[in-house]
Structure formats: structure tokens, C-alpha cells
LUMZATOR-616686 format. One record per atom (N, C-alpha, C): residue in three letters; atom name; x, y, z. Coordinates in pm, whole numbers, plus 50000, padded with zeros to 5 digits. Each point is the difference from the previous one (the first is absolute). Example, Ala and Ser with C-alpha at 12.3 -4.5 7.8 and 13.67 -1.06 7.14 Angstrom:
+---------+-------+-------+-------+-------+
! residuo ! atomo !  east ! north !    up !
+---------+-------+-------+-------+-------+
!     ALA !     N ! 51319 ! 49431 ! 50780 !
!     ALA !    CA ! 49911 ! 50119 ! 50000 !
!     ALA !     C ! 50090 ! 50120 ! 50000 !
!     SER !     N ! 49965 ! 50105 ! 49928 !
!     SER !    CA ! 50082 ! 50119 ! 50006 !
!     SER !     C ! 49923 ! 50109 ! 50073 !
+---------+-------+-------+-------+-------+
//
This chain:
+---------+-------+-------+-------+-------+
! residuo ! atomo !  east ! north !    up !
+---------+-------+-------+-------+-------+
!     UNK !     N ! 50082 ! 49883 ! 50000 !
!     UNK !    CA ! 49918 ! 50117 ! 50000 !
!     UNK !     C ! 50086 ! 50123 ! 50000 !
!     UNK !     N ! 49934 ! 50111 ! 49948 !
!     UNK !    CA ! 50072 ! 50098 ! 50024 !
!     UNK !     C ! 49956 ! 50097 ! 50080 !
!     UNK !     N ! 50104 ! 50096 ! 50018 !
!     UNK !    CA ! 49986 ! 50087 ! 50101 !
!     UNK !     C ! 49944 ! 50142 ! 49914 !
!     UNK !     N ! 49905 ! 50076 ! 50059 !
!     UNK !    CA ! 49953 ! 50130 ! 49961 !
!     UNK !     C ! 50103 ! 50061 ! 50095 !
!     UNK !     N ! 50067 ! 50139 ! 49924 !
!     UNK !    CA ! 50049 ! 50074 ! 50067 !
!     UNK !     C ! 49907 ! 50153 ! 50026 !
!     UNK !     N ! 50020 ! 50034 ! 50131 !
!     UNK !    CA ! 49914 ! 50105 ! 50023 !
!     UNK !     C ! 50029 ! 50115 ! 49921 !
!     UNK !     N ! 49906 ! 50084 ! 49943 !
!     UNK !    CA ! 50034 ! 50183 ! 49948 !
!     UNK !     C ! 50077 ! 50050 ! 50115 !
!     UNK !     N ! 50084 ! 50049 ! 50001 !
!     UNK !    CA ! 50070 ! 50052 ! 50098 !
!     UNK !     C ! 49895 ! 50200 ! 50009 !
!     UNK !     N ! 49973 ! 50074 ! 50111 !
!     UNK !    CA ! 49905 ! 50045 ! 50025 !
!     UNK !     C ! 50088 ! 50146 ! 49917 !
!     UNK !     N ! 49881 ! 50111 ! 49974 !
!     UNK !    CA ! 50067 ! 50130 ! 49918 !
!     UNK !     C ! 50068 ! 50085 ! 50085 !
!     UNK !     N ! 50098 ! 50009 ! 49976 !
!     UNK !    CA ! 50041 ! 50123 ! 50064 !
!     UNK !     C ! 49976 ! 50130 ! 49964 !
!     UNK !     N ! 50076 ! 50086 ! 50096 !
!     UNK !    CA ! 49998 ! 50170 ! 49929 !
!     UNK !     C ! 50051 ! 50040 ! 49901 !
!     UNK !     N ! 50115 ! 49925 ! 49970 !
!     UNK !    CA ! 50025 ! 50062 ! 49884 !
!     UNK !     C ! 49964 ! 49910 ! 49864 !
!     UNK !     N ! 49967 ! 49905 ! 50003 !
!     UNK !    CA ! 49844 ! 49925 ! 49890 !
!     UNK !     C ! 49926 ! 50153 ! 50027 !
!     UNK !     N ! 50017 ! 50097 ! 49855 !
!     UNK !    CA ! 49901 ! 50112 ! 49986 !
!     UNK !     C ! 49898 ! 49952 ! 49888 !
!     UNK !     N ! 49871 ! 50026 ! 50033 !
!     UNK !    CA ! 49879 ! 49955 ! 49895 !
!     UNK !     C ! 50049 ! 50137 ! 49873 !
!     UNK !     N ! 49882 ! 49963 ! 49886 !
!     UNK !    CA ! 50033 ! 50047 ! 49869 !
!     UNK !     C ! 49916 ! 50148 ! 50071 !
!     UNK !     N ! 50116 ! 50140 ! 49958 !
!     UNK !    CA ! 49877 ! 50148 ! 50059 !
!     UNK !     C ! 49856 ! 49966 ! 49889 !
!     UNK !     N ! 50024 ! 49946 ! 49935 !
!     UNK !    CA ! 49882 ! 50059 ! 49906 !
!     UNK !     C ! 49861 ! 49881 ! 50031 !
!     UNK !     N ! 50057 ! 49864 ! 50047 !
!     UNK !    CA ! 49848 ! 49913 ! 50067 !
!     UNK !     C ! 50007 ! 50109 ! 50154 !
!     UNK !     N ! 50086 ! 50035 ! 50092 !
!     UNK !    CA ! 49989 ! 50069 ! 50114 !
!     UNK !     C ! 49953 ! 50121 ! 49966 !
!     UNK !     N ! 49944 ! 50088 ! 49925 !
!     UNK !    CA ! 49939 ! 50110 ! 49952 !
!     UNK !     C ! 49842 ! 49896 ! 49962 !
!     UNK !     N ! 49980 ! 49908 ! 49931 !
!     UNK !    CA ! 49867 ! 49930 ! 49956 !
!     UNK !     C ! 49926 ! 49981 ! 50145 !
!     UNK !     N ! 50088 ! 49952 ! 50030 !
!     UNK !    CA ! 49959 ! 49896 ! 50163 !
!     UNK !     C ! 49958 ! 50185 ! 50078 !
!     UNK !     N ! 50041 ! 50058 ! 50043 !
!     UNK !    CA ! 49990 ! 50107 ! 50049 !
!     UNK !     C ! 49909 ! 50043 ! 49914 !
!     UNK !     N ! 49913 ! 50027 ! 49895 !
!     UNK !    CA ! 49899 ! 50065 ! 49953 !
!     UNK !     C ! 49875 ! 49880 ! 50062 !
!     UNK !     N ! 49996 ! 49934 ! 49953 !
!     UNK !    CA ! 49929 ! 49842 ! 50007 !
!     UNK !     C ! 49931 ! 50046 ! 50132 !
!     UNK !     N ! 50118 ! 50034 ! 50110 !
!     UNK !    CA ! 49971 ! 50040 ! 50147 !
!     UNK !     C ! 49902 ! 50082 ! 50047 !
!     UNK !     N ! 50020 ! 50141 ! 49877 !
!     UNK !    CA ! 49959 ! 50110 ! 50048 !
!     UNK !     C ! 49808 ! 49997 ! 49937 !
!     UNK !     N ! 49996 ! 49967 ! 49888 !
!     UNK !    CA ! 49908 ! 49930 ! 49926 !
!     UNK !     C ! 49898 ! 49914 ! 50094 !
!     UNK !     N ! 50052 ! 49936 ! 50059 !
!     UNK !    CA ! 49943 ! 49886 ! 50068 !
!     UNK !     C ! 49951 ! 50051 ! 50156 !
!     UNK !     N ! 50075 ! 50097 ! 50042 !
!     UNK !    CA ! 49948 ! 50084 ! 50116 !
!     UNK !     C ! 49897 ! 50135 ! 49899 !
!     UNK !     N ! 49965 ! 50021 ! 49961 !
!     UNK !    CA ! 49929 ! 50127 ! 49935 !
!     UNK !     C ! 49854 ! 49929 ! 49991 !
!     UNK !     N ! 50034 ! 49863 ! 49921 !
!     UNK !    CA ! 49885 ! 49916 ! 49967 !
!     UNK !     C ! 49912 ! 49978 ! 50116 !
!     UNK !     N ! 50099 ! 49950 ! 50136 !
!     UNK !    CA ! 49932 ! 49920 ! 50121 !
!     UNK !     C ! 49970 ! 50134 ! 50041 !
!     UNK !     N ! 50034 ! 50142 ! 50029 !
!     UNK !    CA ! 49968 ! 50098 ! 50068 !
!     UNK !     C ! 49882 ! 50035 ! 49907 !
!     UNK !     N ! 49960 ! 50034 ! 49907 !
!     UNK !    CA ! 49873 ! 49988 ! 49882 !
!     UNK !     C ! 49932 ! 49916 ! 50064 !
!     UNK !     N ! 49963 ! 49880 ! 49985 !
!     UNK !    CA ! 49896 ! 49904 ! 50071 !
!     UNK !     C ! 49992 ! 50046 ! 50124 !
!     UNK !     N ! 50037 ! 50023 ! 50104 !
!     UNK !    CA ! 50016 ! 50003 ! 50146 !
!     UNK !     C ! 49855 ! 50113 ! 49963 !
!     UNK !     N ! 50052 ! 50127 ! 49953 !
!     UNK !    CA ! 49958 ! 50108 ! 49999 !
!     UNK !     C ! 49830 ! 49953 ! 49956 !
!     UNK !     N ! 49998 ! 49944 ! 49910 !
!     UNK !    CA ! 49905 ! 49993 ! 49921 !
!     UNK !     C ! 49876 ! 49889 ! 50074 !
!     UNK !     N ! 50064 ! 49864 ! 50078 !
!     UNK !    CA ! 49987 ! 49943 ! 50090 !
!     UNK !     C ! 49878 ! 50063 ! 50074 !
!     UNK !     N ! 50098 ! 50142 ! 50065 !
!     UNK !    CA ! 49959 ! 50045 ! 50167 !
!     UNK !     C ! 49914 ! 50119 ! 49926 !
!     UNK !     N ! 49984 ! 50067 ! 49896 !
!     UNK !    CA ! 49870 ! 50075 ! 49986 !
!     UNK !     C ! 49907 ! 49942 ! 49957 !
!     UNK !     N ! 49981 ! 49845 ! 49962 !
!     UNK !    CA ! 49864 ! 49931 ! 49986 !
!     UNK !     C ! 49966 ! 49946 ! 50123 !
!     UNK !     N ! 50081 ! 49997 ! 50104 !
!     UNK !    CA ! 49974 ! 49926 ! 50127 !
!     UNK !     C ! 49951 ! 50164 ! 50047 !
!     UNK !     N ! 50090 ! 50115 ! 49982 !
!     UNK !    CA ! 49917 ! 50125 ! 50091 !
!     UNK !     C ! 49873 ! 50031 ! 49931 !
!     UNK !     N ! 49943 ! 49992 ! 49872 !
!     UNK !    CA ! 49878 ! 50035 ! 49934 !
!     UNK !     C ! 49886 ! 49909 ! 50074 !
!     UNK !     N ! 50016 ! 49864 ! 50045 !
!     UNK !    CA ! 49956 ! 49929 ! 49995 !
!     UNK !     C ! 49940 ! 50004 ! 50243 !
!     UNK !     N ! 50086 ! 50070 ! 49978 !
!     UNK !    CA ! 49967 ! 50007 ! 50187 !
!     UNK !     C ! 49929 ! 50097 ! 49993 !
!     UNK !     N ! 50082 ! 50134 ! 49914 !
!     UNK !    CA ! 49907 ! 50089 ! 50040 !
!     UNK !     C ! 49862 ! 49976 ! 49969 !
!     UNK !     N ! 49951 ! 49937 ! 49869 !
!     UNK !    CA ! 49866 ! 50015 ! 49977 !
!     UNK !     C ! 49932 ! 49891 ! 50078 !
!     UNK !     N ! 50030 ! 49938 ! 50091 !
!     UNK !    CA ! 49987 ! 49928 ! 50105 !
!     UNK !     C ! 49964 ! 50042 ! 50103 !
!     UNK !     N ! 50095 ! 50133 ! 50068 !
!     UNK !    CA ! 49989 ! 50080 ! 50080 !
!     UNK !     C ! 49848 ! 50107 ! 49975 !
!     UNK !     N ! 49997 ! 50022 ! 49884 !
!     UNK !    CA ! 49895 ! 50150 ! 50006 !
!     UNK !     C ! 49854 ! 49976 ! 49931 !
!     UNK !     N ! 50018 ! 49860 ! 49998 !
!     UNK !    CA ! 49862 ! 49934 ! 49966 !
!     UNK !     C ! 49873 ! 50044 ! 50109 !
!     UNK !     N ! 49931 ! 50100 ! 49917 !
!     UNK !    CA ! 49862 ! 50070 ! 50083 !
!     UNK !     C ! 49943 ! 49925 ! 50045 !
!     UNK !     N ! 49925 ! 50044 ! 50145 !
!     UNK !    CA ! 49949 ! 49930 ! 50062 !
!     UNK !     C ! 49848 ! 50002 ! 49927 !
!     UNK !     N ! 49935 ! 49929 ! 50094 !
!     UNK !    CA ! 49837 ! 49965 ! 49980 !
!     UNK !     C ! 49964 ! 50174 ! 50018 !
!     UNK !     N ! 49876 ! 50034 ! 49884 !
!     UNK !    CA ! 49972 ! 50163 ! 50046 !
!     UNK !     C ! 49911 ! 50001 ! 50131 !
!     UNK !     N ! 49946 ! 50127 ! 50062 !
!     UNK !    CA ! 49961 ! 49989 ! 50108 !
!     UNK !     C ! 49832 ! 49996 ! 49981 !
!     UNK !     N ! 49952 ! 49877 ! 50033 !
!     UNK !    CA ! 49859 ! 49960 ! 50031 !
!     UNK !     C ! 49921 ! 50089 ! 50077 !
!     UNK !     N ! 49884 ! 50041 ! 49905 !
!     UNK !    CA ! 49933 ! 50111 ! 50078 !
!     UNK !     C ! 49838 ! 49936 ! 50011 !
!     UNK !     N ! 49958 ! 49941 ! 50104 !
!     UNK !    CA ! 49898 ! 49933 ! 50049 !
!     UNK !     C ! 49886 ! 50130 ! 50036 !
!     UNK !     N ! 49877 ! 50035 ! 49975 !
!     UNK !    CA ! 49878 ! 50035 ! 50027 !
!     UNK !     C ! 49885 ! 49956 ! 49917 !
!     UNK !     N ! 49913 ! 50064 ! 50032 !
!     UNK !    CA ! 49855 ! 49978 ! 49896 !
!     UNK !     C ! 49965 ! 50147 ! 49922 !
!     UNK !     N ! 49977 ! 49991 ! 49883 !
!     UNK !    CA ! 49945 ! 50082 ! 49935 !
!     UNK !     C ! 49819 ! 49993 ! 49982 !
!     UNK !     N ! 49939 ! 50100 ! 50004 !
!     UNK !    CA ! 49838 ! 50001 ! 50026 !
!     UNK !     C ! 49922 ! 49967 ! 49867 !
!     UNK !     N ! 49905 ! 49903 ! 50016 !
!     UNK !    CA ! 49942 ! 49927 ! 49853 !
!     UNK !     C ! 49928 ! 50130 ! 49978 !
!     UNK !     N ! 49985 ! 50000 ! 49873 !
!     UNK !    CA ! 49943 ! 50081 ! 49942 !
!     UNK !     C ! 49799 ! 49929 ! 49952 !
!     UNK !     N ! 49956 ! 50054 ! 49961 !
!     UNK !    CA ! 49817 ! 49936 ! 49986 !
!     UNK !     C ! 50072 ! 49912 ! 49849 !
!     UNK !     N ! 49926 ! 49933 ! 50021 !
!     UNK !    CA ! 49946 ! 49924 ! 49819 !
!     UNK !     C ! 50101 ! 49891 ! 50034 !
!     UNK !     N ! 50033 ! 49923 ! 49863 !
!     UNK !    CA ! 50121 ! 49896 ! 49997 !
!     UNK !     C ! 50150 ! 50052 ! 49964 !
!     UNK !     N ! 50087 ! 49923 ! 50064 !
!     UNK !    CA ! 50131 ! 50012 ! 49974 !
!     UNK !     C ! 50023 ! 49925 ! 49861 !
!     UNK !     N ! 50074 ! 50110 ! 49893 !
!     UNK !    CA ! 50009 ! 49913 ! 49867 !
!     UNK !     C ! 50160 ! 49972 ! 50040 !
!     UNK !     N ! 50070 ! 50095 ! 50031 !
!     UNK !    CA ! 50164 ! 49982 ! 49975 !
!     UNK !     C ! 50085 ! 50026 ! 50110 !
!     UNK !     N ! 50135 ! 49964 ! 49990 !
!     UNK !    CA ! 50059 ! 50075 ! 50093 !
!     UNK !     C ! 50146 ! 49992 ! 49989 !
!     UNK !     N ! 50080 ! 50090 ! 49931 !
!     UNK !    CA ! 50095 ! 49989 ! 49936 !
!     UNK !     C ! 50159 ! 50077 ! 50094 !
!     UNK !     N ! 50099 ! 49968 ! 50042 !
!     UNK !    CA ! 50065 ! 50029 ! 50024 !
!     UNK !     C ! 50149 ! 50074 ! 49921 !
!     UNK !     N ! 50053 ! 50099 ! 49997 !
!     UNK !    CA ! 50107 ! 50056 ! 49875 !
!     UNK !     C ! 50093 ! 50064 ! 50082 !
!     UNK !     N ! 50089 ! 49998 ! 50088 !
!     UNK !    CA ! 50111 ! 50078 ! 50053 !
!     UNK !     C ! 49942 ! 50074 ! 50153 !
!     UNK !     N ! 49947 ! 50100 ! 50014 !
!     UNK !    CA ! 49984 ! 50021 ! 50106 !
!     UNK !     C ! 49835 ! 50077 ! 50022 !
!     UNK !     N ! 49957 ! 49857 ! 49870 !
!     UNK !    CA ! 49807 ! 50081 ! 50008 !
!     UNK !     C ! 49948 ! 49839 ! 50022 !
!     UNK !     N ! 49869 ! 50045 ! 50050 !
!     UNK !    CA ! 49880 ! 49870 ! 49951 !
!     UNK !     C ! 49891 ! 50065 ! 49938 !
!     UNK !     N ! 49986 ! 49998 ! 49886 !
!     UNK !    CA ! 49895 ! 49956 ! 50013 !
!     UNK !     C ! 49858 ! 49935 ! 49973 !
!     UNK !     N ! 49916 ! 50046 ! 50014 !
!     UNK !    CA ! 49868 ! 49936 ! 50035 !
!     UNK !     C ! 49891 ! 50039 ! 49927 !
!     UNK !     N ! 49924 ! 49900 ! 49920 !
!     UNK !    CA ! 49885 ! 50046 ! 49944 !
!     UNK !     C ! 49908 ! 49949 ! 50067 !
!     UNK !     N ! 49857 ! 50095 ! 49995 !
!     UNK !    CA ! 49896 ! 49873 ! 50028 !
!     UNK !     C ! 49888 ! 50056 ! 49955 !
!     UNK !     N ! 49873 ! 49927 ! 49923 !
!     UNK !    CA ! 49882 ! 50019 ! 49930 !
!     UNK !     C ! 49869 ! 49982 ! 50103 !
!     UNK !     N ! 49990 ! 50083 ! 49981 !
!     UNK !    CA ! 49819 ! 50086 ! 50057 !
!     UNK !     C ! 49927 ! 49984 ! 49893 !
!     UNK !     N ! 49893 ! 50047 ! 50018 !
!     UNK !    CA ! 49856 ! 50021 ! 49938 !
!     UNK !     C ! 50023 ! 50150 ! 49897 !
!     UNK !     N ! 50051 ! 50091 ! 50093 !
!     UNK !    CA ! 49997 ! 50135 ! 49970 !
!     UNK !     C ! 50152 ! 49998 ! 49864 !
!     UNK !     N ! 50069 ! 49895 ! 50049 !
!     UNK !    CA ! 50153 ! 50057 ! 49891 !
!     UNK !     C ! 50076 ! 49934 ! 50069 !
!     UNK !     N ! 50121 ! 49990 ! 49960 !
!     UNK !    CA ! 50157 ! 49955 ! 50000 !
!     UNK !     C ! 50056 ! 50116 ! 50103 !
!     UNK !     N ! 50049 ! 49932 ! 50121 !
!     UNK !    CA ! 50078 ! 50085 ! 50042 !
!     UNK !     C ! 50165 ! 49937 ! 50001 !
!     UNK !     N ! 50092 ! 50115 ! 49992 !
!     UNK !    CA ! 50169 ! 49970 ! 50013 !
!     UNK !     C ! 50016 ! 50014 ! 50109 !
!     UNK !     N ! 50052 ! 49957 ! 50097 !
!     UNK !    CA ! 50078 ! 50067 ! 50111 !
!     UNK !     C ! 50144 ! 49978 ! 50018 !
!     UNK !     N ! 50079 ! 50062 ! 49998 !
!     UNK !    CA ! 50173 ! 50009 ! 50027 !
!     UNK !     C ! 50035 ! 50004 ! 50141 !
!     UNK !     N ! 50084 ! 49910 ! 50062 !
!     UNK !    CA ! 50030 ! 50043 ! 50136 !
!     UNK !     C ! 50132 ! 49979 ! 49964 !
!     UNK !     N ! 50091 ! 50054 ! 50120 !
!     UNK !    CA ! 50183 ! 50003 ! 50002 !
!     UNK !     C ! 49977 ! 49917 ! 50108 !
!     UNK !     N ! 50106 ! 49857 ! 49950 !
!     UNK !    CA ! 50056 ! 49918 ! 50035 !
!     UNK !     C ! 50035 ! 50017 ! 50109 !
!     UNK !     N ! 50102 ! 50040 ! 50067 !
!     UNK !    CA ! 50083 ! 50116 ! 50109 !
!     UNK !     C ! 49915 ! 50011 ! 50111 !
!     UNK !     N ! 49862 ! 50085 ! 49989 !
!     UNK !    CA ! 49938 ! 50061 ! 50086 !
!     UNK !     C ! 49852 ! 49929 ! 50035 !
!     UNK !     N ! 50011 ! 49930 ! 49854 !
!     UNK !    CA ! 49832 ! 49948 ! 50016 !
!     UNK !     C ! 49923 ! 50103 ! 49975 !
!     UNK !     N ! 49979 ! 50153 ! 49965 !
!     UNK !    CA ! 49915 ! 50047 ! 50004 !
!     UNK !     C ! 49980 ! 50045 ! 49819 !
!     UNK !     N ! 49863 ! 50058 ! 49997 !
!     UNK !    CA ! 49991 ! 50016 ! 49880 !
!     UNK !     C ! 50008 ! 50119 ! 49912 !
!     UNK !     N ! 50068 ! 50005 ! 49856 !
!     UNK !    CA ! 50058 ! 50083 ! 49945 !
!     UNK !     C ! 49880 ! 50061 ! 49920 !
!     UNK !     N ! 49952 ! 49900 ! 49902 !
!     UNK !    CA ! 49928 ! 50067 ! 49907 !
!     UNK !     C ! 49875 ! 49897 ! 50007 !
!     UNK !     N ! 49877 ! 50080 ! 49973 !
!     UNK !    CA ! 49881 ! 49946 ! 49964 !
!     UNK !     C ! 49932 ! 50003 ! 49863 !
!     UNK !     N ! 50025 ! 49953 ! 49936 !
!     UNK !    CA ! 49915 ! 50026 ! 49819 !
!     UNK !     C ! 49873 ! 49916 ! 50004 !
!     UNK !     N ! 49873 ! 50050 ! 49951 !
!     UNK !    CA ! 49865 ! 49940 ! 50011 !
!     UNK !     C ! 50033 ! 49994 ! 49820 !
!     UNK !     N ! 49925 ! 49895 ! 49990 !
!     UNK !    CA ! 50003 ! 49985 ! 49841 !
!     UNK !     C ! 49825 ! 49939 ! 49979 !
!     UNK !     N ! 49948 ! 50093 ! 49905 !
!     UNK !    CA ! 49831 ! 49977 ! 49967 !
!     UNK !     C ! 49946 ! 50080 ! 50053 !
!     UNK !     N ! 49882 ! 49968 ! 50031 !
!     UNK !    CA ! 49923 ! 50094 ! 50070 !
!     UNK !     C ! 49865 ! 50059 ! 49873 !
!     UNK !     N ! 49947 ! 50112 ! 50024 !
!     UNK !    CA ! 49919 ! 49996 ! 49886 !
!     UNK !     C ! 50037 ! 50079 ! 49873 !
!     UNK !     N ! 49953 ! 49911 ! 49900 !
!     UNK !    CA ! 50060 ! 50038 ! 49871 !
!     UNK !     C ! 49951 ! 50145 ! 49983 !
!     UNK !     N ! 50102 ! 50083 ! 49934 !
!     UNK !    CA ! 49972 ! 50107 ! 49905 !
!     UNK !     C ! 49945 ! 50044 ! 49844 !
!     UNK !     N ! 49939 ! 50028 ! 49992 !
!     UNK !    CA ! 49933 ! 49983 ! 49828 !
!     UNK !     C ! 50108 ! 50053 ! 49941 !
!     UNK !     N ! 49997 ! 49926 ! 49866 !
!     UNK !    CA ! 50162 ! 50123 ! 49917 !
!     UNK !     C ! 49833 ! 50040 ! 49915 !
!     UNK !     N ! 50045 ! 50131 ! 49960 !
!     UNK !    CA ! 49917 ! 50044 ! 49846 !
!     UNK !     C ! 50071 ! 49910 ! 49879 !
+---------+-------+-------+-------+-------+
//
């Protein structure tokens, strides 16, 4: 059998080629720019992602009372931002009523019908 002889180990003055030690040294700098890029890029989808976590609105604030029936039947009752409201049919006509959300109380009243006008 034979014997393998060991590489004997590099010394200092074994100098590498400057021009792979200039490659190798870019390769380096390249390769840290890249990993500092991801890191970066990483940690503002992880901060986008807390914050909108963080400032997620709560439930709005529940405003519990009774509003007063009006005569005739309730046809509708429509809710839009910070109104309700409310139709309901009589004998006499259509009434609207508007109340604010907020306060419960009421904004506007529109009667619709009532008795006709002759046109000429």
C-alpha cells in the first residue's frame, strides 16, 4: 500500500493571485449589500404588518334608545353613515323621517302626498 503524503499547510509567504484577492473581496462586499437589502426589506414587511395590526379600529360606539313610532305602517328603514332613516305609510301620505345616529334625535321630517293639486 501506499502512503498519502499530507499538503504541507500555507504559509505567509504562499501569496494568493491580487487579482482572485480583489474578486474574492468584491464577491464579499456584494454579498453583504445583498444580505443588508433583504434584512431591510424583511423588517419593513414585518413593521407594515404590526402596525396595521396595532391601529385596527375598534368596534364604533353603540348607541342604544327608542325612537317614537310614528301612526300608519312602517315601510322602511334604512341606515347610511350617521342617519336612519325611516319611512312609514298612513292613510293621509308617506311620511320620511331622518334621525342622527349619534343623538337619536330627529333631523328632518318630509310628508310626501297629501291632497292632490289640480295642474290647469
Amino acid at each position: 500500500m501506499s502512503q498519502i503524503q499530507p499538503t504541507p499547510a500555507p504559509t505567509e509567504t504562499d501569496a494568493a493571485d491580487p487579482a482572485s484577492e480583489a474578486v474574492v473581496a468584491r464577491m464579499r462586499r456584494i454579498s453583504v449589500i445583498s444580505f443588508l437589502v433583504m434584512i431591510l426589506g424583511v423588517g419593513s414587511v414585518l413593521a407594515v404588518i404590526v402596525y396595521r395590526l396595532m391601529t385596527v379600529p375598534g368596534p364604533g360606539t353603540v348607541v342604544s334608545g327608542a325612537i317614537p313610532a310614528e301612526p300608519g305602517r312602517l315601510v322602511s328603514a334604512v341606515s347610511a353613515e350617521n342617519r336612519l332613516t325611516v319611512t312609514y305609510q298612513a292613510e293621509t301620505g308617506a311620511t320620511i323621517v331622518i334621525y342622527d345616529l349619534k343623538t337619536l334625535k330627529e333631523s328632518h321630517r318630509i310628508r310626501v302626498g297629501g291632497p292632490q293639486v289640480p295642474r290647469p
